[in-house]
N, CA, C and O of each residue as an XYZ file, in Angstrom:
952
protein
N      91.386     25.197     28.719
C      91.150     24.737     27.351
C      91.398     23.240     27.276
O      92.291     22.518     27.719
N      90.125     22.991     26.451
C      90.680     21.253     26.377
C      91.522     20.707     25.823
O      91.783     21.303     24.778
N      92.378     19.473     26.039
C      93.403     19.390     24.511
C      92.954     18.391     23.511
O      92.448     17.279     23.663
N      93.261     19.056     22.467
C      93.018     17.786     21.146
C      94.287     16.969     20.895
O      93.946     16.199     19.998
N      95.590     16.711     21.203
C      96.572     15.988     21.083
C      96.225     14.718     21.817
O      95.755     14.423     22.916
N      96.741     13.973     20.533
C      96.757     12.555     21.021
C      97.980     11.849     21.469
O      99.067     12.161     20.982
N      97.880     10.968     22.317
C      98.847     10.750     23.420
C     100.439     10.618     22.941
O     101.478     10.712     23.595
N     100.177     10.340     21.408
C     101.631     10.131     20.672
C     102.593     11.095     20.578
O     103.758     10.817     20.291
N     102.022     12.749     20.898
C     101.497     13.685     20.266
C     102.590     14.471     21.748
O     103.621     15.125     21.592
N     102.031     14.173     22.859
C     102.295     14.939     24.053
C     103.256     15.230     24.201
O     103.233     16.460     24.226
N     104.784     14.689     24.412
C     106.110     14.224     24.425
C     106.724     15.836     23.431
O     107.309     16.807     23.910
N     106.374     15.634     22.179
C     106.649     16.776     20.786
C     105.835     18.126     21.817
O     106.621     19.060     21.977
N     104.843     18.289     22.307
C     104.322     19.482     22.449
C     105.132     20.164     24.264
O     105.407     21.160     24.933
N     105.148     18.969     24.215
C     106.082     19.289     26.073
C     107.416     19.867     25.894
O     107.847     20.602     26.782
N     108.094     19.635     24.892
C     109.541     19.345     24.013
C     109.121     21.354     23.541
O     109.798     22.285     23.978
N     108.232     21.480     22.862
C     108.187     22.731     22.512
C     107.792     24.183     23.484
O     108.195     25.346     23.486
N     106.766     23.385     24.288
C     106.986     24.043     25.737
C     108.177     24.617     26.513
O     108.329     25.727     27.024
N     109.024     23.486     26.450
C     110.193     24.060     27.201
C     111.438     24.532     26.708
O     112.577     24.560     27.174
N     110.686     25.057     25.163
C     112.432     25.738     24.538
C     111.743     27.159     25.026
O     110.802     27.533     25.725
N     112.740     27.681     24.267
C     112.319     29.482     24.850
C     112.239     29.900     23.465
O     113.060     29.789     22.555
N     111.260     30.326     23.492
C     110.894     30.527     22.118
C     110.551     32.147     22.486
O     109.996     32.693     23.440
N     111.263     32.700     21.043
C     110.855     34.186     21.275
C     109.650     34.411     20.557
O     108.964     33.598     19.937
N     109.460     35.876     20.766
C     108.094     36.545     20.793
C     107.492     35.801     18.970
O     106.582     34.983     18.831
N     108.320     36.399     17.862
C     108.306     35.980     16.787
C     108.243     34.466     16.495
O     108.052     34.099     15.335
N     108.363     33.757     17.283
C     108.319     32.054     17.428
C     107.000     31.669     17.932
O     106.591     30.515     18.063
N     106.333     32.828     18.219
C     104.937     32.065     18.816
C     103.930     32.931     18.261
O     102.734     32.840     18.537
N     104.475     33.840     17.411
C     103.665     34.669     16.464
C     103.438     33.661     14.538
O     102.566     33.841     13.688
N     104.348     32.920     14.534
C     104.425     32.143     13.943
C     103.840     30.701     14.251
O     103.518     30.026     13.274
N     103.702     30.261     15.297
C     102.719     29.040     15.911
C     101.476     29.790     15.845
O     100.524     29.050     15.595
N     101.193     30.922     15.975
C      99.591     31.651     15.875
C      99.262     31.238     14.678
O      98.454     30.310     14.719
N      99.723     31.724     13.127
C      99.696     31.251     12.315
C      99.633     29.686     11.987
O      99.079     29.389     10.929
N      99.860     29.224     12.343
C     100.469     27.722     11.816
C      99.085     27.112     11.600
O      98.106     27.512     12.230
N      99.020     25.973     10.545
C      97.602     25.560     10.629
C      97.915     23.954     11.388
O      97.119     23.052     11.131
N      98.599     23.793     11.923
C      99.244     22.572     12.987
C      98.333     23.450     14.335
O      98.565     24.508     14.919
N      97.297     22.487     14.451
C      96.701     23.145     16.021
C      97.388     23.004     17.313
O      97.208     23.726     18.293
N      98.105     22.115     17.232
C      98.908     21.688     18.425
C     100.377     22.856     18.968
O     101.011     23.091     19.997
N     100.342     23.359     17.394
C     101.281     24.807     17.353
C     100.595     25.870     17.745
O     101.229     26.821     18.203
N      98.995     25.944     17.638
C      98.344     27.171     17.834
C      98.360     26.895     19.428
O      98.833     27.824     20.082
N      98.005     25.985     20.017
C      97.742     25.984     21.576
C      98.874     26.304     22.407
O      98.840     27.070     23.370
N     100.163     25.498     21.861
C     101.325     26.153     22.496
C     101.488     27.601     22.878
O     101.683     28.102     23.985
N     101.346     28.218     21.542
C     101.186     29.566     21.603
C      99.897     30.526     22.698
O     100.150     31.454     23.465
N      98.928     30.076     22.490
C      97.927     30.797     23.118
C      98.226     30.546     24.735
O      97.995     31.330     25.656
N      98.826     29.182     24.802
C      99.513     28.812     26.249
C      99.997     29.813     26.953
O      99.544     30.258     28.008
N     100.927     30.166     26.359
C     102.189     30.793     26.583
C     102.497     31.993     26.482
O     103.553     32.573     26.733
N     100.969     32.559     25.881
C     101.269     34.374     25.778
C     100.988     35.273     27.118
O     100.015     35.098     27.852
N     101.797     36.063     27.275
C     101.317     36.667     28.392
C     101.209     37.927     28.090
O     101.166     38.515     29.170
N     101.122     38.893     26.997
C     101.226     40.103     26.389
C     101.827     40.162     24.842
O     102.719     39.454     24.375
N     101.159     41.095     24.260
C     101.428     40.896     22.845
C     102.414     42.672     22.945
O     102.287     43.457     23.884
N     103.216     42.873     21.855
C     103.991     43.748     21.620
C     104.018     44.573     20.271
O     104.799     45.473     19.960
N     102.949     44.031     19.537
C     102.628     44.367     17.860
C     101.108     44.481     18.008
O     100.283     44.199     18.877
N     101.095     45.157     16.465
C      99.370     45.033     16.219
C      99.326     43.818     15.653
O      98.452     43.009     15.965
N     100.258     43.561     14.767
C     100.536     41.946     14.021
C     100.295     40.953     14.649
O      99.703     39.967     14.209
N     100.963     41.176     16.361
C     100.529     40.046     16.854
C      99.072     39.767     17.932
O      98.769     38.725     18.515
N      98.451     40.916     17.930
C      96.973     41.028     18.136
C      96.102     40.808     17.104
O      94.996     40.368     17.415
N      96.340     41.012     15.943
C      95.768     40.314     14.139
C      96.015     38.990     14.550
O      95.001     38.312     14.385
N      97.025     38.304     15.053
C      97.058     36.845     14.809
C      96.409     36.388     15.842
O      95.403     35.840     15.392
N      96.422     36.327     16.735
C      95.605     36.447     18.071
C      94.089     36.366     17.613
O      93.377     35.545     18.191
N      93.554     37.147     16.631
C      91.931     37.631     16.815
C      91.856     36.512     15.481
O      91.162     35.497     15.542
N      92.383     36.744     14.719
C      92.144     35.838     13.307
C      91.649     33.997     14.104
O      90.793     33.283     13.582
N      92.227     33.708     15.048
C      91.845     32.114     15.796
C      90.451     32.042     16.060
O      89.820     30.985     16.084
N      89.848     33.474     16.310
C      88.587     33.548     16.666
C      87.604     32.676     16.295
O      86.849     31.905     16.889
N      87.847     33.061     14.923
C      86.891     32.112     13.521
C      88.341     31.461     13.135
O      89.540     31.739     13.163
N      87.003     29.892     12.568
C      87.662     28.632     11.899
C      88.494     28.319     12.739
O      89.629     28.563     12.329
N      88.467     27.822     13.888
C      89.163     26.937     14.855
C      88.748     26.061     15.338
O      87.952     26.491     16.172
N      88.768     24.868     15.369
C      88.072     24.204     16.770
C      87.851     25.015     17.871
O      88.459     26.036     18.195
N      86.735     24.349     18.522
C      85.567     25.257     19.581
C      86.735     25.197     21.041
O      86.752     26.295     21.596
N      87.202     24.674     21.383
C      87.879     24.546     22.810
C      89.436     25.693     21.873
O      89.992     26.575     22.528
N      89.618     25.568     21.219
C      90.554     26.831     20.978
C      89.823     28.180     20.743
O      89.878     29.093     21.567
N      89.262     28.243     19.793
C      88.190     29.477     20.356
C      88.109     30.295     21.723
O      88.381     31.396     22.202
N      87.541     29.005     22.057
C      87.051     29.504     23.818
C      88.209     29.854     24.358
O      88.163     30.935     24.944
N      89.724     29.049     24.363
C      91.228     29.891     25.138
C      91.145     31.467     24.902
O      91.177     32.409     25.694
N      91.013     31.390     23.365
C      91.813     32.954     22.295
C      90.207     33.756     22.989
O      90.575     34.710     23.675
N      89.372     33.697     22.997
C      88.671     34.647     23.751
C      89.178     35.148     24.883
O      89.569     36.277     25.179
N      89.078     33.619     25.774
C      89.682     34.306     27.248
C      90.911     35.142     27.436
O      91.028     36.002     28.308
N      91.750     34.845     26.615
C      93.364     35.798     26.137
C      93.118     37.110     26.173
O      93.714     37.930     26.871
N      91.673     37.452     24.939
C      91.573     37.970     24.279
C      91.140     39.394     25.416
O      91.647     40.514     25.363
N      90.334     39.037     26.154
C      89.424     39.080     27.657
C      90.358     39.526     28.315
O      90.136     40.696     28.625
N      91.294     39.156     28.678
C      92.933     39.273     29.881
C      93.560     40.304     29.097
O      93.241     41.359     29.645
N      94.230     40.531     28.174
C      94.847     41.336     27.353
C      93.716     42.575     27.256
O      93.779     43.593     27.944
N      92.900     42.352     26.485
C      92.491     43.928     26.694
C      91.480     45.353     28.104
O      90.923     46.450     28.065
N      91.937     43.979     29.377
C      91.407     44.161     30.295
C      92.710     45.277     31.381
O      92.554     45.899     32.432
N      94.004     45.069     30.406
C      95.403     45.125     30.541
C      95.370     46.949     30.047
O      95.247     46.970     28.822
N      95.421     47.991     30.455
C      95.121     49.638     29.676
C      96.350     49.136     28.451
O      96.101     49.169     27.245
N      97.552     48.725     28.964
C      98.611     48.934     28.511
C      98.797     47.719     26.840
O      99.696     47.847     26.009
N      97.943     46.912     26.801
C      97.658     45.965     25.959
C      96.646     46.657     25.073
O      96.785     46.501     23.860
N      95.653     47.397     25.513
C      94.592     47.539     24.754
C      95.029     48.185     23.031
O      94.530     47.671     22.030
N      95.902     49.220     22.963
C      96.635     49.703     21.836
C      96.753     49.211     20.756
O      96.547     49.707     19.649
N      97.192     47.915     21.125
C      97.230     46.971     19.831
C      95.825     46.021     19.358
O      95.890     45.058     18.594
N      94.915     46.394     19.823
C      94.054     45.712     19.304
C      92.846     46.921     19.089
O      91.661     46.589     19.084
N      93.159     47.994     18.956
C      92.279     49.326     18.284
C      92.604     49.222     16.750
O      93.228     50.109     16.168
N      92.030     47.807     15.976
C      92.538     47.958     14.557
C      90.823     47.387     14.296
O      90.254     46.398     14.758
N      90.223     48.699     13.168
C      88.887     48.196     12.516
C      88.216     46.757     11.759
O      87.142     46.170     11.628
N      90.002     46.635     11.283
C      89.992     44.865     10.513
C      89.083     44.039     11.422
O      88.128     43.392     10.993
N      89.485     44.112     12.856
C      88.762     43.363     13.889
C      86.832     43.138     13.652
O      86.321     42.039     13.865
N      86.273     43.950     13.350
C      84.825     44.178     13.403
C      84.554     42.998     12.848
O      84.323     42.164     13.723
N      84.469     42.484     11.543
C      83.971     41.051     11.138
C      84.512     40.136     11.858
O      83.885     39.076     11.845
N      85.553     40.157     12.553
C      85.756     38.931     13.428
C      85.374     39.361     14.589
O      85.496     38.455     15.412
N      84.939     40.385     15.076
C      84.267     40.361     16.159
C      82.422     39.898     16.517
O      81.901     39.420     17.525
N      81.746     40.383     14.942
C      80.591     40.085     14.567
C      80.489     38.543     14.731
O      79.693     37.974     15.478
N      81.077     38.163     14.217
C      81.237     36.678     14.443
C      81.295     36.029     15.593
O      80.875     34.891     15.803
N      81.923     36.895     16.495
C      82.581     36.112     17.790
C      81.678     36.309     18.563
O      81.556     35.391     19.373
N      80.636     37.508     18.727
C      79.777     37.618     19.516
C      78.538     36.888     19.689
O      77.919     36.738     20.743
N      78.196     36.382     18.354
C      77.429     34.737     18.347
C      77.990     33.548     18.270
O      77.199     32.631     18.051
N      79.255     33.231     18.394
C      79.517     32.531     18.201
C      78.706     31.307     18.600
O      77.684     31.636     19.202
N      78.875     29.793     18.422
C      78.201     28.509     18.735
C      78.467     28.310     20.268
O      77.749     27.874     21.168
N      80.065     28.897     20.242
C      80.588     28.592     21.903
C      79.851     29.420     22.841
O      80.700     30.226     23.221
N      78.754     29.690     23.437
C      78.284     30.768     24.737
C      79.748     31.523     25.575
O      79.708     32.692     25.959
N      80.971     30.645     25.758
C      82.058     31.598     26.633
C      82.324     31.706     25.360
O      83.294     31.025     25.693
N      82.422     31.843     24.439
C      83.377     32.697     23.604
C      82.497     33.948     23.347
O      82.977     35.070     23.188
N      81.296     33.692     23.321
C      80.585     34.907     22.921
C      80.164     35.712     24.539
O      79.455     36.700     24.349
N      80.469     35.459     25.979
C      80.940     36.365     26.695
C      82.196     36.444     26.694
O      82.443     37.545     26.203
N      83.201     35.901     26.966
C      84.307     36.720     26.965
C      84.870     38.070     25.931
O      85.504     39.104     26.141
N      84.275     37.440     24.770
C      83.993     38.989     23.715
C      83.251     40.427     24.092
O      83.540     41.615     23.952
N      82.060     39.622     24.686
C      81.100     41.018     24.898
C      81.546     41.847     26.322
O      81.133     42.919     26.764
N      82.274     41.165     26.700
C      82.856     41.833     28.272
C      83.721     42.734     27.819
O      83.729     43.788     28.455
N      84.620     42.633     26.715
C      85.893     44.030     26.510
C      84.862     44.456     25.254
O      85.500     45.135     24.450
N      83.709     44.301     24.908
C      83.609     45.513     23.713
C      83.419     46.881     24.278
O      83.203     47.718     23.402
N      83.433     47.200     25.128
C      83.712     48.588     25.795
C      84.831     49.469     25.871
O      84.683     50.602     26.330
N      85.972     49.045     25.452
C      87.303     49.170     25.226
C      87.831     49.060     23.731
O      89.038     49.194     23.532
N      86.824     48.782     22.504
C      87.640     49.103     21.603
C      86.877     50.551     21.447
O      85.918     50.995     22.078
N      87.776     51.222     20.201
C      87.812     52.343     20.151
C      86.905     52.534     19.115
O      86.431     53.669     19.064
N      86.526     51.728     18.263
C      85.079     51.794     16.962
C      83.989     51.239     17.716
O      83.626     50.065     17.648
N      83.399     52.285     18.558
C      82.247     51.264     19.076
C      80.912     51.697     18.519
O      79.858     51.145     18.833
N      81.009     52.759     17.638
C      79.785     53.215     16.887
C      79.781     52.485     15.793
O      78.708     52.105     15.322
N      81.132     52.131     15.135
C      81.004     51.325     13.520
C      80.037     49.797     14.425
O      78.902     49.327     14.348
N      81.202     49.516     15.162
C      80.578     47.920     16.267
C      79.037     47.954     16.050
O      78.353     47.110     15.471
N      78.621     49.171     16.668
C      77.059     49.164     16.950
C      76.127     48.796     16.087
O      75.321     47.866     16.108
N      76.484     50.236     14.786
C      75.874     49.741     13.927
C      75.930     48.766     13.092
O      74.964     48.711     12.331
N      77.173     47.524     12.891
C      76.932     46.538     12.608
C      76.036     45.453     12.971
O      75.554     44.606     12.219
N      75.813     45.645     14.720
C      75.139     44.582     15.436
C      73.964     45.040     15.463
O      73.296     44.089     15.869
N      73.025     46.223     15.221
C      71.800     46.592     14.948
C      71.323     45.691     13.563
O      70.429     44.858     13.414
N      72.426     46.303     12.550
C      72.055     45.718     11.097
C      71.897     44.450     11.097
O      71.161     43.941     10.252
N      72.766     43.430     12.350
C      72.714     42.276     12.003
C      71.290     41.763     12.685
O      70.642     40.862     12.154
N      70.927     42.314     13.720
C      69.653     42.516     15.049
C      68.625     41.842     13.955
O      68.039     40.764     13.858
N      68.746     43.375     12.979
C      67.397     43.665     12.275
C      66.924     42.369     11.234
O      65.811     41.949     10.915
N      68.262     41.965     10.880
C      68.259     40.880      9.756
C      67.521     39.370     10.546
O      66.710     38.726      9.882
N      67.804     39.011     11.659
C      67.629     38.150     12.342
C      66.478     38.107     12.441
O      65.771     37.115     12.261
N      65.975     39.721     12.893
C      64.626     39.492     13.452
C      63.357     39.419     11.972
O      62.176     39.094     12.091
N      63.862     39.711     11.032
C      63.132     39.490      9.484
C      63.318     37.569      9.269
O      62.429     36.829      8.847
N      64.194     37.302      9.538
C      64.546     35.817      9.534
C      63.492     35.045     10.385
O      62.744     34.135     10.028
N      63.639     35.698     11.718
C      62.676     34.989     12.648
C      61.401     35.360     12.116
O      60.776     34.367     11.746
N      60.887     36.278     11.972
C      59.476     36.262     11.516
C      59.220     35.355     10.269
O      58.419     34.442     10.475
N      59.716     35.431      9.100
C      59.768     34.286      8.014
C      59.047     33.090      8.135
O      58.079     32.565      7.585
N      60.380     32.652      9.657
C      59.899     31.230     10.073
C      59.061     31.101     11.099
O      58.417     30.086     11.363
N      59.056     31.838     11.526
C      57.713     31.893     12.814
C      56.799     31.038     13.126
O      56.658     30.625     14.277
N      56.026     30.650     12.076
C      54.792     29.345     11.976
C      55.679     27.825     12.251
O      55.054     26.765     12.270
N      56.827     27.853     12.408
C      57.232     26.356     12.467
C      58.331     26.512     13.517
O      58.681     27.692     13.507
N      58.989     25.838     14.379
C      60.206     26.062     15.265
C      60.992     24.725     14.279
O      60.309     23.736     14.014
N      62.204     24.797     13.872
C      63.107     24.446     13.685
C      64.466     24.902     14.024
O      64.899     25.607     14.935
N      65.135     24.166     12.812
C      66.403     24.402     13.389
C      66.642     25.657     13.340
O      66.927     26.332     14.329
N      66.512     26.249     11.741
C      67.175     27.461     11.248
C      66.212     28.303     12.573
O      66.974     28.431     13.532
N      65.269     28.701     12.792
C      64.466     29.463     13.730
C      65.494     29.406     14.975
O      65.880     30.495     15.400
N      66.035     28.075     15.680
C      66.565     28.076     16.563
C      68.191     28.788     16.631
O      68.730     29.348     17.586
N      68.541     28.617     15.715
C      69.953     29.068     15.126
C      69.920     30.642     15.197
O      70.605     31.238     16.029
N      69.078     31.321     14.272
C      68.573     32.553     14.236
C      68.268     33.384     15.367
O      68.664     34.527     15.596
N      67.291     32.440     16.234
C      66.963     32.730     17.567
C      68.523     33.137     18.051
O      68.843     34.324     18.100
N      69.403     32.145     18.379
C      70.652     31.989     19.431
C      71.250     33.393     18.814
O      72.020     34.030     19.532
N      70.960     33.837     17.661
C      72.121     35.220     16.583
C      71.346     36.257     17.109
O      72.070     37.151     17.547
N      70.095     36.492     17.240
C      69.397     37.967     17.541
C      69.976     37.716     18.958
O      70.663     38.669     19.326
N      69.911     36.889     19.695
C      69.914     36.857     21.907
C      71.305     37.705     21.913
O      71.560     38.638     22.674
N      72.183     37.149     20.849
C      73.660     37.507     21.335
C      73.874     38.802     20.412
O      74.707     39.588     20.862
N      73.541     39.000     19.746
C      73.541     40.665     18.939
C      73.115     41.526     19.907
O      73.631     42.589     20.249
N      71.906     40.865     20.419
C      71.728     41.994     20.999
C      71.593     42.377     22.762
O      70.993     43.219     23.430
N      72.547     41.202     23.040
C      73.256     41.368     24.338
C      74.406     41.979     24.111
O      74.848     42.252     25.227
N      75.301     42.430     23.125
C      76.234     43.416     22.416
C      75.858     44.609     22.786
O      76.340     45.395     23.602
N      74.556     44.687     21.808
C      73.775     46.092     21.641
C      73.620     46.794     23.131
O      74.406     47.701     23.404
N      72.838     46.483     23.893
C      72.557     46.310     24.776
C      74.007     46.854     25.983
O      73.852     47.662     26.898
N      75.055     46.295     25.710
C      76.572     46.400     26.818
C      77.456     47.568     25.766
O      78.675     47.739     25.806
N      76.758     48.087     25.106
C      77.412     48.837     23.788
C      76.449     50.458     23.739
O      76.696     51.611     23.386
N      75.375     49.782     24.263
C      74.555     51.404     24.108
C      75.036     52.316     25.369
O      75.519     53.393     25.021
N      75.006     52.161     26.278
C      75.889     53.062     26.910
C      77.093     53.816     27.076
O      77.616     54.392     28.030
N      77.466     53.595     25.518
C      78.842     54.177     25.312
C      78.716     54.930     24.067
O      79.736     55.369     23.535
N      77.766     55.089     23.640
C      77.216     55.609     22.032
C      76.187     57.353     22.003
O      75.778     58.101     22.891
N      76.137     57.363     20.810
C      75.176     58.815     20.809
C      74.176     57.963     20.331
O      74.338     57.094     19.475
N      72.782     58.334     21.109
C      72.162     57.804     20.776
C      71.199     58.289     19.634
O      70.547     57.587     18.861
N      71.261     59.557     19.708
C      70.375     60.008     18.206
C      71.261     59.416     16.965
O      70.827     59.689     15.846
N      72.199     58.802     17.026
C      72.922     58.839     16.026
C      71.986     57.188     15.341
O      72.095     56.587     14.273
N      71.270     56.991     16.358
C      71.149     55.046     15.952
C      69.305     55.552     16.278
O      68.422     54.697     16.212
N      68.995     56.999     16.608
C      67.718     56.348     16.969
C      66.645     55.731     16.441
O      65.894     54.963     17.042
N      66.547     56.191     14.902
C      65.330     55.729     13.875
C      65.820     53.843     13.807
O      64.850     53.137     13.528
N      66.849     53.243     13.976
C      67.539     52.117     13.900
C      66.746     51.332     15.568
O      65.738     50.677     15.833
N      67.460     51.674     16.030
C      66.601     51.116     17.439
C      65.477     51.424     17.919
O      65.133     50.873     18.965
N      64.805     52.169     17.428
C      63.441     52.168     17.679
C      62.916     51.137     17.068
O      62.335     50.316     17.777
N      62.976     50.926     15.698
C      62.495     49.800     15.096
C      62.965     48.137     15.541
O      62.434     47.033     15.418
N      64.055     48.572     16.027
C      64.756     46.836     16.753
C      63.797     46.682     17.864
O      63.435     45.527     18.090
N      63.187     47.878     18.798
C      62.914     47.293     19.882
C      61.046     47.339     19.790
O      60.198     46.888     20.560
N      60.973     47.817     18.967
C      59.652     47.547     18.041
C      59.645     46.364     17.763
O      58.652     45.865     18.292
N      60.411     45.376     17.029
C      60.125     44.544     16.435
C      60.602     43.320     17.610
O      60.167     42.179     17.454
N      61.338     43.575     18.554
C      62.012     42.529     19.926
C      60.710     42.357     20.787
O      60.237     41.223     20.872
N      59.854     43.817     21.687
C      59.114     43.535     22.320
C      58.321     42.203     22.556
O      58.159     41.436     23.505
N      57.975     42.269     21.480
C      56.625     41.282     21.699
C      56.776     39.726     20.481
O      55.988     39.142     19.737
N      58.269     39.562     20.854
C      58.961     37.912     20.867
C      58.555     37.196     21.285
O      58.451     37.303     22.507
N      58.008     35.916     20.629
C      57.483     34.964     21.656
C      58.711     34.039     22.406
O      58.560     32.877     22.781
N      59.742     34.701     22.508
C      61.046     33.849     22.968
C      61.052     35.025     23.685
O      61.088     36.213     23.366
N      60.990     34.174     25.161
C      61.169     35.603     25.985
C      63.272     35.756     26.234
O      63.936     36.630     26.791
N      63.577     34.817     25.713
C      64.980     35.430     26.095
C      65.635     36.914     24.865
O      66.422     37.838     25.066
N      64.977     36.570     23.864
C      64.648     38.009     23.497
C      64.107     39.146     23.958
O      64.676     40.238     23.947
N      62.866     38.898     24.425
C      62.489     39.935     25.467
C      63.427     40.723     26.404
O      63.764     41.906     26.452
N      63.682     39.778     27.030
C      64.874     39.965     27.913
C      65.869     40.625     27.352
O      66.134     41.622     28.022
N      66.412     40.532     26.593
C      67.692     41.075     26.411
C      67.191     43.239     25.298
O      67.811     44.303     25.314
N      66.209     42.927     24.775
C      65.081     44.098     24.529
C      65.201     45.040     25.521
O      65.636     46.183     25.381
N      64.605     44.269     27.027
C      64.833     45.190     28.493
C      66.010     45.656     28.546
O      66.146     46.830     28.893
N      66.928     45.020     28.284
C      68.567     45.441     28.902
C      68.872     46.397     28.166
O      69.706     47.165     28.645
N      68.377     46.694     26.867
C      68.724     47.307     25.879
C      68.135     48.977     26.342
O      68.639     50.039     25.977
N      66.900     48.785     27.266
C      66.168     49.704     27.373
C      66.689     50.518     28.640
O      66.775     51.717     28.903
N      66.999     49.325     29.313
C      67.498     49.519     31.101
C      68.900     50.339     30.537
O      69.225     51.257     31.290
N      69.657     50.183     29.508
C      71.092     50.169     29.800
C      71.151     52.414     29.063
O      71.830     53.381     29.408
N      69.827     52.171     27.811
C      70.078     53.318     26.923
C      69.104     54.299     28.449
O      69.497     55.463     28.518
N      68.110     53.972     29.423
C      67.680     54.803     29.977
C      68.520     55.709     31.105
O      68.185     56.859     31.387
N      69.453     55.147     31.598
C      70.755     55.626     31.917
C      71.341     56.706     31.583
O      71.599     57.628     32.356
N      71.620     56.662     30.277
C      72.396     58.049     29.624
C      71.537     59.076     28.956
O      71.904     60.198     28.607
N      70.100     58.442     28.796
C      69.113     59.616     27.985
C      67.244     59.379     28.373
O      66.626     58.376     28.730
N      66.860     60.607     28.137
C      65.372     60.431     28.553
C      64.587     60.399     27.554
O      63.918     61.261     26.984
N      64.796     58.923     27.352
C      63.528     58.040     26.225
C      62.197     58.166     26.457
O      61.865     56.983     26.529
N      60.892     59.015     26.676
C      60.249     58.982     26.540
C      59.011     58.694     25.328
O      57.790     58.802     25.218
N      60.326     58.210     24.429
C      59.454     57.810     23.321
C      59.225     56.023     23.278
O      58.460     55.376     22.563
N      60.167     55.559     24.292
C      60.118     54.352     24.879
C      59.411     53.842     25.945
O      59.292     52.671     26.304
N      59.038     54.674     26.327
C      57.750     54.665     27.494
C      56.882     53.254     27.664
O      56.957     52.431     28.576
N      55.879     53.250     26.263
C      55.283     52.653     26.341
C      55.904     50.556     26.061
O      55.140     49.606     26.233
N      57.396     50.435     25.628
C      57.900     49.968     25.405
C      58.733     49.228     27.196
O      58.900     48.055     27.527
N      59.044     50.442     27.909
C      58.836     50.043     29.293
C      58.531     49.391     30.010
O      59.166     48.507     30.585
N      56.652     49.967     30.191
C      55.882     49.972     30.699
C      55.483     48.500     30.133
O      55.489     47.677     31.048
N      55.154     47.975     28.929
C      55.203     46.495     28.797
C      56.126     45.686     28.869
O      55.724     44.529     28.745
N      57.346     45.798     29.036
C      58.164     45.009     29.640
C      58.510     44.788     31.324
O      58.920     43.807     31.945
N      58.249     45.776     31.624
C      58.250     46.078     33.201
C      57.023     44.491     33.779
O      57.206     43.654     34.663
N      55.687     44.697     32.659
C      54.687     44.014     33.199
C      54.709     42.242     32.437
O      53.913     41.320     32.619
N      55.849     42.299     31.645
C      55.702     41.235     31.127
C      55.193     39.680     31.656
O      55.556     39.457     32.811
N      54.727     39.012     31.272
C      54.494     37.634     32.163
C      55.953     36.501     32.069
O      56.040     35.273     32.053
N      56.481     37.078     32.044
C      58.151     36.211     32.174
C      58.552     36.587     33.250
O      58.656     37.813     33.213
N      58.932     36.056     34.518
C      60.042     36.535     35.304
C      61.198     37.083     34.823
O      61.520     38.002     35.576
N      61.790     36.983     34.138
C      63.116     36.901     33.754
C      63.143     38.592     32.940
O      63.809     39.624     33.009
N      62.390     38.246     32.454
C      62.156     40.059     31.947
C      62.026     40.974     32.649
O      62.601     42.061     32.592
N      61.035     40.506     33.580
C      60.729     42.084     34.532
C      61.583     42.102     35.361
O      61.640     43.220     35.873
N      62.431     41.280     35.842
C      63.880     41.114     36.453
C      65.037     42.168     36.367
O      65.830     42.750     37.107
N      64.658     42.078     34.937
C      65.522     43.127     34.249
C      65.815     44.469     34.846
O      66.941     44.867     35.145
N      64.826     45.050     34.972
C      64.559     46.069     35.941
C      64.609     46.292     37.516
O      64.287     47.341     38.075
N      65.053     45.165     38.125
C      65.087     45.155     39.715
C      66.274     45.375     39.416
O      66.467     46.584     39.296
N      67.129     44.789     39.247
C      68.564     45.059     39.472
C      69.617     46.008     39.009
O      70.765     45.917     39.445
């Protein structure tokens, strides 16, 4: 993580480094809106012992500067990669800050998120949030379609990472439970003129053909298999 302290600054944060601060002392720097208190903390955690202090932990997610972000992911990543950590962070509050985190602006913050969503325990509420949000994106992108700008580009970056979620998330789901929902997502993904949409469409297809026999996806396949992108039909070699 990068640091934002300025050199006046270093001396006070080195000074706080080396007291011993208990668990409740750095559950309280989580909180703090002094960033130089939040980094100490994220420094220095090596396991959380509360749900309280996995709430404070996830709350950094959003509204932080981007190089703190990116730490509290990777934490976030280590800890629930931990069986014995995971416990405290099976709390639903999490979902809007996870929605968030999975597009985030930062690219590592939005993998280090999508690597443990397999491990929380709401992964059907998860899902269907990131479909709903899929679907919204992809009504957005069509809107703007006739022009590439910003908002198009912005929009663009929110469907890639929804539904690289979707996608590392469908293999852990019922899938009749979402099917009238994803049929229409991958209806409306196919034939993106952004093939990194495409792409991530395939994964979605590669990942749900695994656990069930989509033959109503067939033809959905079969044009991605042949797509004129490398990167798509890729999808499928590996």
């Amino acid at each position: 993580m990068e640091n934002n302290l300025q050199s006046d600054e270093i001396t006070t944060v080195i000074k706080l480094l080396n007291n011993n601060i208990s668990s409740q002392g750095y559950l309280e720097y989580l909180l703090s809106d002094d960033m130089r208190l939040v980094q100490v903390a994220l420094l220095n955690i090596k396991r959380v012992s509360s749900q309280e202090e996995a709430r404070a932990i996830f709350r950094i997610l959003i509204n932080h500067p981007s190089e703190i972000r990116e730490y509290c992911s990777f934490l976030i990543n280590k800890l629930m990669n931990d069986e014995m950590q995971r416990p405290f962070f099976q709390q639903k509050i999490f979902l809007d800050i996870l929605e968030k985190a999975i597009c985030d602006v930062n690219p590592k913050v939005c993998r280090n998120i999508l690597e443990v969503l397999r491990y929380f325990d709401f992964r059907d509420e998860l899902f269907s949030a990131l479909i709903k949000n899929a679907n919204n994106m992809v009504v957005l992108l069509q809107e703007s379609n006739k022009q590439k700008n910003h908002m198009y580009t912005k929009n663009s970056f929110r469907l890639y990472w929804n539904l690289f979620g979707i996608a590392l998330l469908s293999e852990y789901i019922n899938y009749n439970n979402f099917r009238e929902k994803l049929l229409k997502l991958i209806d409306d993904t196919v034939t993106c003129r952004e093939y990194t949409i495409r792409e991530k469409a395939a994964l979605i297809l590669k990942k749900l053909s695994r656990t069930e026999v989509l033959t109503e996806f067939e033809k959905y396949l079969n044009l991605l298999k042949n797509d004129e992108n490398y990167y798509v039909k890729s999808v499928f070699k590996t």
